[in-house]
C-alpha positions in Angstrom: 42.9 -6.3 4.5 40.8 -9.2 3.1 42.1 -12.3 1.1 45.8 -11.5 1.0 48.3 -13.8 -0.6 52.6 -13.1 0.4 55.4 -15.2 -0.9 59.1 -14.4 -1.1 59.2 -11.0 0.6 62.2 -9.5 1.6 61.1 -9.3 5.1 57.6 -10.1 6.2 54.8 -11.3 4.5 52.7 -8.4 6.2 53.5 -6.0 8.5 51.0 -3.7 10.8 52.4 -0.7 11.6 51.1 2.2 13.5 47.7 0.6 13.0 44.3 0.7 14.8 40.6 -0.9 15.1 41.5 -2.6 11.8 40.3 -6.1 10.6 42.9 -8.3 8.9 41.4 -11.7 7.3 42.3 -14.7 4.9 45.7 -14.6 4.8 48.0 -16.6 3.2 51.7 -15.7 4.2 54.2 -18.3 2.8 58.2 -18.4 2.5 59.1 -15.4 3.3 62.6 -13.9 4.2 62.1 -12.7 8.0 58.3 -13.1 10.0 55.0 -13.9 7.9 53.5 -11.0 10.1 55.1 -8.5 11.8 53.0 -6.0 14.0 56.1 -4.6 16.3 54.9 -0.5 16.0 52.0 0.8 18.0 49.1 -2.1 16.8 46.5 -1.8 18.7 42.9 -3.1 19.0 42.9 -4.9 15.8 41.4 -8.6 14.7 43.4 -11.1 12.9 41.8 -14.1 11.4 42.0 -17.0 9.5 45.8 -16.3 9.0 48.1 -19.3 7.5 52.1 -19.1 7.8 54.1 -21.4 6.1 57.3 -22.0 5.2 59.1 -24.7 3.0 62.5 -25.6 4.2 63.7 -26.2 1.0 63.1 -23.3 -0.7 66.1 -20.6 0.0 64.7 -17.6 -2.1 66.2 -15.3 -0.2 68.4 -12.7 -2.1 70.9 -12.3 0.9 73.8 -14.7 2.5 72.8 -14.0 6.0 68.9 -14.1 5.2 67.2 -17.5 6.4 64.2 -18.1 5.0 61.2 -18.2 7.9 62.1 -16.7 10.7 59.5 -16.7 12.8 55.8 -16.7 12.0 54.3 -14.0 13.9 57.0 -11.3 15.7 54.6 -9.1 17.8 56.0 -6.0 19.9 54.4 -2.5 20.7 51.1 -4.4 20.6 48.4 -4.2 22.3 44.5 -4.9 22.9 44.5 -7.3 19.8 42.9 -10.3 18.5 44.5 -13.2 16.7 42.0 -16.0 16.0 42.3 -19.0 14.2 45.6 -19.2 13.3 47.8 -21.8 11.7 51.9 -21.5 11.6 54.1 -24.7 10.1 57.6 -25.3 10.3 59.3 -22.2 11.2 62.6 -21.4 11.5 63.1 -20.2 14.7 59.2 -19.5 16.7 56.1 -20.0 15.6 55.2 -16.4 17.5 57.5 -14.0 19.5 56.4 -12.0 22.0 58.6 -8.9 23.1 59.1 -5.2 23.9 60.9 -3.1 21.8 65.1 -3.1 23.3 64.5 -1.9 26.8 61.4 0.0 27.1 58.7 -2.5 28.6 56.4 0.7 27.8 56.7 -0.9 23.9 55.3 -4.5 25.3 52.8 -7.2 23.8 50.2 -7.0 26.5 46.6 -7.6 26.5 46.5 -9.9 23.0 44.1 -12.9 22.6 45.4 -15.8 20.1 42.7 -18.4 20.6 42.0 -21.3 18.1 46.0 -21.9 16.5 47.8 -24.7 15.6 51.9 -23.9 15.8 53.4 -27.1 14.0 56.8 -28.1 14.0 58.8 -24.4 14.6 63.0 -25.2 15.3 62.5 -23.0 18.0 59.6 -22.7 20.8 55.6 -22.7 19.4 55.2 -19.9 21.4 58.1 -17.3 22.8 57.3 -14.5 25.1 60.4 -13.4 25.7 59.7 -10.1 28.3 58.1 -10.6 31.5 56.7 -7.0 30.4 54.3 -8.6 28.1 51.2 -9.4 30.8 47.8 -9.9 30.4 47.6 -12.4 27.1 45.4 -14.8 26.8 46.0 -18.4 25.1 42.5 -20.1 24.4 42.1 -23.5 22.3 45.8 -23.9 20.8 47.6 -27.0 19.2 51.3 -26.8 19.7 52.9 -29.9 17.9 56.1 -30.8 17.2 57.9 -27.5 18.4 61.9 -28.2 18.7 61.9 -25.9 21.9 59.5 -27.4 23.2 54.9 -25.8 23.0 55.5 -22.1 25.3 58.4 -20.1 26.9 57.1 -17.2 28.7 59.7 -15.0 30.7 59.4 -15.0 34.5 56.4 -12.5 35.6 54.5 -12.8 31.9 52.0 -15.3 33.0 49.6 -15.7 30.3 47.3 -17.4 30.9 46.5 -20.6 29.1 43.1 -22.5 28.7 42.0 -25.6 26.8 45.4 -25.6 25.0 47.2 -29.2 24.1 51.5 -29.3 23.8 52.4 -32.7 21.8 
């Protein structure tokens, strides 16, 4: 998927489901009603680049009551082996990216994922949630967490990514 424009989905701007060895590239994911990507069913060994998520906090396009426009940026589960490079996510509702296994089976876990080169700009919640200490073996290279309400990165006790040349302001 090459040169891909989303606005005012119902859900996400894009979602990878049940997908391998794929390349996605130039995206542009903006206000939309839950993640701009969503990758949470067996995605696996896949690169991800040159991905902008934005969303504007006054628009409220969403059709539903309960729907609040921006969720998070990225919502990753059941993922594995990826790459997510250069990467850009502003003002988000809750997390710029969520990490997690699906309900309780830590076999359905983010693990192995690199996200190098990001800036994660002024999210309500964290930059950067990984919320499962089931999600091991990521790799943070080169990010720009800004402004983040939460604070830059949460990771649960036992996830340990590990972190290098990253900045938290």
């Amino acid at each position: 998927v090459r040169n891909f424009t989303s606005i005012h989905n119902y859900f996400d701007g894009i979602a990878g489901y049940e997908t391998e060895d794929s390349i996605f590239e130039n995206l542009f994911l903006h206000n939309n009603c839950a993640a701009g990507v969503s990758t949470d069913i067996r995605f696996k060994n896949n690169l991800m680049s040159n991905v902008v998520i934005t969303r504007e906090p006054a628009d409220m396009s969403c059709s539903e009551p309960e729907q609040v426009l921006g969720t998070v940026g990225m919502f990753i589960r059941d993922s594995k082996e990826n790459i997510f490079d250069n990467i850009q996510i502003r003002s988000q509702r809750e997390h710029g990216i969520f990490l997690a296994q699906v309900d309780l089976d830590p076999g359905t876990s983010a693990t192995g994922n690199i996200f190098t080169n990001m800036v994660i700009e002024s999210s309500q919640g964290y930059g950067m949630r990984i919320n499962d200490a089931s999600c091991i073996n990521n790799m943070i290279n080169n990010a720009q967490f800004i402004g983040n309400s939460a604070g830059c990165l949460s990771a649960a006790l036992g996830a340990n990514p590990q972190v290098n040349g990253s900045v938290c302001r």
